[in-house]
C-alpha positions in Angstrom: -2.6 -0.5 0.8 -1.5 -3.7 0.4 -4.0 -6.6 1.6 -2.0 -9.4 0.6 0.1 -9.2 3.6 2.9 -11.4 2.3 5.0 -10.9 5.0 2.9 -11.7 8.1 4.6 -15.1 9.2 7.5 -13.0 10.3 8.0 -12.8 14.1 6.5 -9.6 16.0 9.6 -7.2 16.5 9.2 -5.5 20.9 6.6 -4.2 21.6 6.7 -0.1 21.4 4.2 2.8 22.0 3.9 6.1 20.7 2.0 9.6 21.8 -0.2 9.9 18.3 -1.3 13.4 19.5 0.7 16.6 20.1 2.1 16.9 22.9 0.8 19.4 25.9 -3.0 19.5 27.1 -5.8 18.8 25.4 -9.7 17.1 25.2 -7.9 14.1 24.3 -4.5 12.1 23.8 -4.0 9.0 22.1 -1.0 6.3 22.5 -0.4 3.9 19.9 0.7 0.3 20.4 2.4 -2.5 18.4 3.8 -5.2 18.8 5.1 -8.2 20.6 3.7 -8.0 24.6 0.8 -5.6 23.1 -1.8 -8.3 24.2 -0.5 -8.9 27.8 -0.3 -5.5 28.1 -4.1 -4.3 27.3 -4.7 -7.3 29.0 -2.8 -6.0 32.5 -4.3 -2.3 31.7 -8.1 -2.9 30.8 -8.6 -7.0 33.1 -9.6 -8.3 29.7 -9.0 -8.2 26.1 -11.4 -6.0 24.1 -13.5 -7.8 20.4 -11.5 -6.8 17.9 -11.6 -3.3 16.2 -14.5 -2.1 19.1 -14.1 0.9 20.5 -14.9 -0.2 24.0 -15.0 1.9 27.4 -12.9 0.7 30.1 -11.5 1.9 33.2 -7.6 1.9 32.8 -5.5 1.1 35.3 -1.8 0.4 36.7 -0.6 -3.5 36.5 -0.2 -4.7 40.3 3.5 -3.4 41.7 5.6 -6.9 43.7 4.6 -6.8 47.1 1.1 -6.3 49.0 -1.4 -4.0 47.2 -1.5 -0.2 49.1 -4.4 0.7 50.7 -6.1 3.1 48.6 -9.9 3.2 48.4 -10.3 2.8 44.9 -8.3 -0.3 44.8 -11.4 -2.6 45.2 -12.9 -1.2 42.1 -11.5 -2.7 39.8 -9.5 -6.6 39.5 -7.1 -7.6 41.7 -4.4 -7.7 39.4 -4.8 -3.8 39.0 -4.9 -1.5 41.9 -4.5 2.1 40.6 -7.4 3.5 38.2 -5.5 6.0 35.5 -7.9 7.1 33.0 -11.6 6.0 32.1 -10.6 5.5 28.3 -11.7 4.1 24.6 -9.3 1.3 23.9 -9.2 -0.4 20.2 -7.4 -4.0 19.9 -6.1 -4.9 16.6 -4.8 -8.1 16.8 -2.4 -9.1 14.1 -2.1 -9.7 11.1 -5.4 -6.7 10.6 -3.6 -3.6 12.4 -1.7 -1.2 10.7 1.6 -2.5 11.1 0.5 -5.9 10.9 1.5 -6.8 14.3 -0.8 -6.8 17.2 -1.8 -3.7 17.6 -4.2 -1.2 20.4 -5.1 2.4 20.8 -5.7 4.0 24.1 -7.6 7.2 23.7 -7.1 9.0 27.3 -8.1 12.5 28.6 -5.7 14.5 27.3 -4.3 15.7 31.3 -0.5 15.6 31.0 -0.6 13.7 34.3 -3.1 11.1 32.9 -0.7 10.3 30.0 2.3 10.2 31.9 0.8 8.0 33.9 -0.1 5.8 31.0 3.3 5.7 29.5 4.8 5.0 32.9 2.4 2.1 33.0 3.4 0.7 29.8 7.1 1.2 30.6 6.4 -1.2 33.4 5.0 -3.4 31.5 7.9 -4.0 28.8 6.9 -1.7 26.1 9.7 1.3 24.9 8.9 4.5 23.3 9.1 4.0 19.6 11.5 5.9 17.6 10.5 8.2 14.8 8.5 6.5 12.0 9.1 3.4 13.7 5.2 1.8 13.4 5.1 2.8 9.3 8.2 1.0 8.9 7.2 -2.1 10.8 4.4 -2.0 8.4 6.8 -2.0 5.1 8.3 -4.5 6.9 5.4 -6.5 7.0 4.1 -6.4 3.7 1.5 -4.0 4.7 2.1 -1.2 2.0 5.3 -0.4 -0.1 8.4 2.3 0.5 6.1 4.8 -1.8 3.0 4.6 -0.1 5.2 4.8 3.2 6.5 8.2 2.1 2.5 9.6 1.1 2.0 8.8 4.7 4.6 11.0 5.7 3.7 13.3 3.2 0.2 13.6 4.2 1.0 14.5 8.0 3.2 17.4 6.4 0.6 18.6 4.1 0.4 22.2 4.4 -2.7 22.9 1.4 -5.6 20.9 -0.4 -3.3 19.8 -3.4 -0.5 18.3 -1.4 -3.2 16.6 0.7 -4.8 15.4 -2.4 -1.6 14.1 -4.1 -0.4 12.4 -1.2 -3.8 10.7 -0.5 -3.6 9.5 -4.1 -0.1 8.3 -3.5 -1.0 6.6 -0.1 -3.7 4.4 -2.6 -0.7 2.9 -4.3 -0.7 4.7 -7.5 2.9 5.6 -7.9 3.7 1.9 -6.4 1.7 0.1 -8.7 2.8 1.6 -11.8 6.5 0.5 -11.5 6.0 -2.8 -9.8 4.0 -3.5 -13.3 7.6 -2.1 -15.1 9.3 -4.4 -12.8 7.4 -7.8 -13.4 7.8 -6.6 -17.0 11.7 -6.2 -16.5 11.3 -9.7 -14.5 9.7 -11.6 -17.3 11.9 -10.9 -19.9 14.9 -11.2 -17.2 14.0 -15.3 -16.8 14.1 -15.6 -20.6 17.6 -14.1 -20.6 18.9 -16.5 -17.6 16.6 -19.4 -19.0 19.4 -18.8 -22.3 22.2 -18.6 -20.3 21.9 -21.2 -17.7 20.0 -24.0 -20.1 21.9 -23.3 -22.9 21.4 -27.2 -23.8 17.6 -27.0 -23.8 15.6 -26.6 -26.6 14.3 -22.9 -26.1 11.9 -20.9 -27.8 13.2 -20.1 -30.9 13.5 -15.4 -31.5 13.8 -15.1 -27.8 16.5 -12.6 -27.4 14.6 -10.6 -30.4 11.6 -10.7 -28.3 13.1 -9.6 -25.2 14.4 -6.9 -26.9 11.3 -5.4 -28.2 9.7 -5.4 -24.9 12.8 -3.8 -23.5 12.1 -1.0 -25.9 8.9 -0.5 -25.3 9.0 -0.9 -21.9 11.9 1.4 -21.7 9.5 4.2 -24.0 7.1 3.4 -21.1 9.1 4.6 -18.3 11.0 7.4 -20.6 7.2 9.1 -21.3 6.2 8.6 -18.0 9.5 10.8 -17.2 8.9 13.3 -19.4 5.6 14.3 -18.1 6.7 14.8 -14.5 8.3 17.9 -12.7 4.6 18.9 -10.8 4.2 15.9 -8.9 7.5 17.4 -7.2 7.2 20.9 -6.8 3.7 20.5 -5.3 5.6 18.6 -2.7 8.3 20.6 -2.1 7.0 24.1 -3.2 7.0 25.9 -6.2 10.4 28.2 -6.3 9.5 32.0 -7.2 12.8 34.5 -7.2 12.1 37.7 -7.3 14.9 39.4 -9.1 16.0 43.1 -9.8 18.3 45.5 -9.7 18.8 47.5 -6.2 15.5 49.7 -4.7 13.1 48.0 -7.8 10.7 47.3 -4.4 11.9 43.7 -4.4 11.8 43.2 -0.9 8.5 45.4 -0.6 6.6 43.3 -2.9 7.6 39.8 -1.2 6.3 41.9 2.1 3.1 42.6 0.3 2.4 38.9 -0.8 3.3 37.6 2.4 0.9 40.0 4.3 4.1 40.7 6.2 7.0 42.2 7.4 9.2 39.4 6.3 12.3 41.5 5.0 13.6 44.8 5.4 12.5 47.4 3.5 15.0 50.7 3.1 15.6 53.6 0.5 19.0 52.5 0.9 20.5 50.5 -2.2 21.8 46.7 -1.1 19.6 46.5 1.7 19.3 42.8 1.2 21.9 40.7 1.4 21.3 37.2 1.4 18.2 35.6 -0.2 14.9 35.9 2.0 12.5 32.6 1.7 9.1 32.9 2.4 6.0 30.0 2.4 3.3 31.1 0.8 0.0 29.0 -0.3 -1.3 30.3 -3.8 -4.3 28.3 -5.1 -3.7 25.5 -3.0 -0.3 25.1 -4.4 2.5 25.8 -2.5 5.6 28.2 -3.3 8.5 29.5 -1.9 9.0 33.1 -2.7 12.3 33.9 -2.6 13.3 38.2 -2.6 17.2 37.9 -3.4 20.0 40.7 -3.2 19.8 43.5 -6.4 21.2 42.7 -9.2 24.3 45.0 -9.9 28.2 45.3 -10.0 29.0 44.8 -6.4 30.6 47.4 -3.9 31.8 45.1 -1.5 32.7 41.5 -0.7 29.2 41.2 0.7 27.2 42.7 -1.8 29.1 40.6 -4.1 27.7 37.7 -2.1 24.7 38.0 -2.0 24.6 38.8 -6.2 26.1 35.2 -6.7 23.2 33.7 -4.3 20.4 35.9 -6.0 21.8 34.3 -9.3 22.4 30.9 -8.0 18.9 30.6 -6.4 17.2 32.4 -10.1 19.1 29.4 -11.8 17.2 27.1 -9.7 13.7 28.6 -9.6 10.8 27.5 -11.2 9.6 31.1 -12.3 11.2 34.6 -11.7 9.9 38.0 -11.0 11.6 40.1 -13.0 10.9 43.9 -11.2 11.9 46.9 -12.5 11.0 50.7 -10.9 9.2 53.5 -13.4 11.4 56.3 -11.6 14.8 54.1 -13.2 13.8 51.8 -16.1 17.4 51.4 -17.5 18.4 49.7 -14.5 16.7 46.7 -16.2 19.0 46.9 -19.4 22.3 45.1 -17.6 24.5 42.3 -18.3 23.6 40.8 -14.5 19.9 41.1 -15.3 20.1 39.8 -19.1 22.0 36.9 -17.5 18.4 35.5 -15.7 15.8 36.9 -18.1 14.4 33.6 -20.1 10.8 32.0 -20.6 10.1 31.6 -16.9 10.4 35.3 -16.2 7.1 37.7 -15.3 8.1 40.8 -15.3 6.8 43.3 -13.4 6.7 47.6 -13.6 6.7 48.7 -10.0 6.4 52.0 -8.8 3.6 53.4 -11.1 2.7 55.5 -8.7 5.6 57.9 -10.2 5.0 57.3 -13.3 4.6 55.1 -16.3 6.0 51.9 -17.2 7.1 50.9 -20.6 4.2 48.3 -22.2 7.3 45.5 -22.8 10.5 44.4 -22.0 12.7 42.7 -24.2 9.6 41.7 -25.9 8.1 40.8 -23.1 4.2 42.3 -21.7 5.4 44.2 -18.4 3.0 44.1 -15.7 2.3 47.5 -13.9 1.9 47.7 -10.1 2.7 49.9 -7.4 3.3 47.9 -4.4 2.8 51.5 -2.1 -0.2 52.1 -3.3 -1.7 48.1 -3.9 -2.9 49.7 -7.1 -2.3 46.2 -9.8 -1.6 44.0 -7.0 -4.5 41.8 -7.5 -4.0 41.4 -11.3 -0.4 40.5 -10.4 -1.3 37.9 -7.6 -4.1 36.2 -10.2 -1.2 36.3 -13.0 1.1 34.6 -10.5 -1.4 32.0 -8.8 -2.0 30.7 -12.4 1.7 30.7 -13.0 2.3 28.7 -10.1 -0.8 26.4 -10.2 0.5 25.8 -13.8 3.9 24.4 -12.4 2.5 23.0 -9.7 -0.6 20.9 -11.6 -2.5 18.2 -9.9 -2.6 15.1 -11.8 -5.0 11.9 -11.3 -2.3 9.8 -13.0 0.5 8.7 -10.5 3.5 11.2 -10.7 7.2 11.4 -9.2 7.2 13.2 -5.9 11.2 12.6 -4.7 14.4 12.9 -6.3 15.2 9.8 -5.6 11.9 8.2 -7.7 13.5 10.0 -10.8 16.9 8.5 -10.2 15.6 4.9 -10.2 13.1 5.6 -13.0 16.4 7.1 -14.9 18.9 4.1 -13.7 16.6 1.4 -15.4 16.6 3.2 -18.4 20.4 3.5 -18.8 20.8 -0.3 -17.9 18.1 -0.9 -20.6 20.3 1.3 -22.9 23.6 -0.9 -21.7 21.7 -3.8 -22.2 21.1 -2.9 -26.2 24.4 -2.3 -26.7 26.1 -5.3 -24.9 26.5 -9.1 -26.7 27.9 -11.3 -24.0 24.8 -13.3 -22.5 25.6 -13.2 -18.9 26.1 -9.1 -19.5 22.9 -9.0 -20.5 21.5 -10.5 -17.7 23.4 -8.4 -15.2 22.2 -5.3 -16.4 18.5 -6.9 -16.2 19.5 -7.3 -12.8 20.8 -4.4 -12.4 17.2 -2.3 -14.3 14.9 -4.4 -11.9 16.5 -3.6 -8.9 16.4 0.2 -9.8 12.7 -0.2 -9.8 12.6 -2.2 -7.0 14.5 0.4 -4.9 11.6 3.0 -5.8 8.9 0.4 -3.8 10.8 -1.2 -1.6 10.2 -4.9 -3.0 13.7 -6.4 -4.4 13.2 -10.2 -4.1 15.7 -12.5 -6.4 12.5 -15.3 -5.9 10.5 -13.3 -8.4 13.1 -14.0 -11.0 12.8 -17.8 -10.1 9.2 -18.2 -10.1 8.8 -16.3 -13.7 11.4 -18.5 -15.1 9.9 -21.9 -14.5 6.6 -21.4 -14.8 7.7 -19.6 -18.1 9.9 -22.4 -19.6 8.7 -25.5 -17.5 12.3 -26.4 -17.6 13.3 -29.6 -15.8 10.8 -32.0 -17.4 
């Protein structure tokens, strides 16, 4: 994360506090603080301040209500100021600018009784502190200079992580390597940016002689740069999100028995009757580490009914979307296969699988393609077809140790600088130029969360030394 803490002369927004812990009963619960009135507050709780980042034991208790104190016999234990013990509790004080959201900053780690934290939160509602909305503390940290928009999303990321490689992945993006790689594009973008307002606001001046050619062939290879970088993405995202699978078929293949069989489930309804399913059926399944989202989809077929036909156009809709389909077709009715509505989704991300086998044999290949026996009833091929499909989807779903794309909506700002690099090329007006530069850096700056027109100011007099 960031150390440099640029932001930390900035005032210390009301102070909040937050249940860090599931809710409900527990060994322990711990309540997060930031910001401003954190101090007075530990203060009122603890009768002193704690040294910094020391877990210290302390006997919390209630701030003093107005009016005399009530006769209870603990009251004397403890300072005057505080009359009512809560909790005998670690508390950590982070003052500011060193806590995580840069602001002063404490910890109470209680019992986890729901009585004893609701007496803690009540305290600290008496004492001028709200509940903190969601997200709240890692966005005071952005805020603060503390860590960028990417490494704000890992965060969030890595409290959703359901196996080892999203873990992984999002630890590696919490260390700044997505962040770091495009605010490098961006100083480049910002560099060559001065030079092209240097040219249009000191046209006078006696400038560097080649400098639009210059700027130009860093823009290229700046823009090959990001362009490669594109190109090798897609896993950083679907190991977020999931892997798509759709199994596909036409009616009583064993669809909906085989995505039973790889949950370990009864997740959809298995029945000898054709166009059982209806609607596609999603399930969340970790394979390798990686996860996928199995989807069993309606069968494949001219449709009876309005329903039926339904449920086809989702089964196709979803297969157009996934990232690999199983293709299954039954021994006991191979020709069910040769359709136009099957043909239709068949392409390089198909496996196709020969269920059934228990009945009978299933033809070695498939439009050319290997065919993988199973029979789902009897488990008989199973294991092959669950090591065949982990690889698959650990394939698509590859860890990297470079930084990678994990949201849409890092792709669309990686994609909008290129095309304003493009426009750029193309335009000759000067101040045309510039605007798209603008335009390109602020793309990248979306993706981090650091858009400041200063940067453009600072690279262009210290570049030029204009004004002598």
């Amino acid at each position: 994360m960031s150390g440099d803490h640029k932001r930390k002369g900035l005032p210390q927004q009301p102070g909040i506090y937050a249940l860090a812990t599931p809710p409900g009963k527990s060994a322990l619960a711990v309540i997060r603080l930031s910001g401003q009135g954190v101090r007075r507050a530990v203060e009122a709780l603890v009768g002193r301040l704690p040294a910094p980042r020391v877990a210290t034991v302390v006997a919390l208790a209630e701030p003093a209500l107005p009016g005399p104190a009530p006769d209870r016999p603990d009251s004397g234990t403890i300072a005057s100021s505080r009359v009512r013990i809560v909790d005998r509790s670690l508390v950590l004080w982070f003052p500011a600018p060193f806590s995580y959201t840069g602001e002063d900053g404490a910890e109470l780690h209680l019992h986890g009784g729901r009585a004893t934290v609701a007496a803690a939160v009540a305290a600290l509602g008496r004492l001028g502190l709200r509940a903190a909305e969601p997200g709240e503390f890692t966005r005071r940290a952005f805020r603060n200079g503390k860590m960028d928009l990417t490494q704000a999303e890992a965060i969030a990321d890595l409290t959703e992580a359901e196996t080892a490689a999203q873990r992984r992945q999002a630890l590696r993006q919490m260390e700044g390597a997505l962040g770091g790689r495009v605010e490098g594009w961006r100083k480049r973008l910002i560099a060559a940016m001065a030079q092209v307002e240097a040219a249009l606001d000191f046209a006078d001046e006696d400038l560097p002689e080649g400098v639009e050619a210059r700027v130009k062939t860093e823009l290229l290879l700046l823009r090959n740069d990001i362009s490669d970088f594109l190109g090798r993405q897609g896993a950083g995202e679907r190991l977020r999100e999931g892997v798509r699978v759709a199994i596909l078929g036409p009616p009583n293949a064993g669809k909906s028995s085989l995505l039973n069989a790889l949950a370990c489930r009864d997740a959809a309804i298995v029945s000898a009757v054709a166009g059982t399913t209806r609607d596609v059926i999603e399930v969340h399944l970790d394979l390798r580490g990686v996860p996928a989202i199995l989807a069993d989809t309606a069968g494949l077929r001219e449709a009876g009914d309005a329903i039926e036909a339904e449920g086809v156009r989702r089964a196709t809709l979803w297969a157009k979307g996934a990232d690999l389909k199983i293709l299954v077709g039954a021994s006991d009715d191979w020709s069910a296969l040769y359709t136009p509505a099957i043909r239709s989704v068949v392409d390089g991300t198909t496996l196709v699988v020969g269920n059934k086998e228990d009945l009978g044999p299933v033809p070695p290949l498939f439009d050319g393609r290997p065919v993988l026996p199973v029979s789902v009833k009897s488990g008989e091929g199973m294991d092959a077809l669950i090591d065949r499909l982990g690889g698959e989807v650990g394939r698509l779903g590859a860890e990297s140790e470079e930084p990678v794309v994990t949201r849409a909506r890092h792709r669309q700002g990686l994609l909008a600088c290129i095309e304003s690099i493009d426009r750029f090329m193309t335009i000759a007006e000067t101040e045309f130029k510039a605007e798209e530069l603008r335009v390109s850096a602020q793309a990248l700056g979306r993706i981090s969360g650091r858009i400041d027109v200063e940067d453009v100011l600072d690279a262009l007099f210290r570049t030029f030394c204009i004004g002598k």
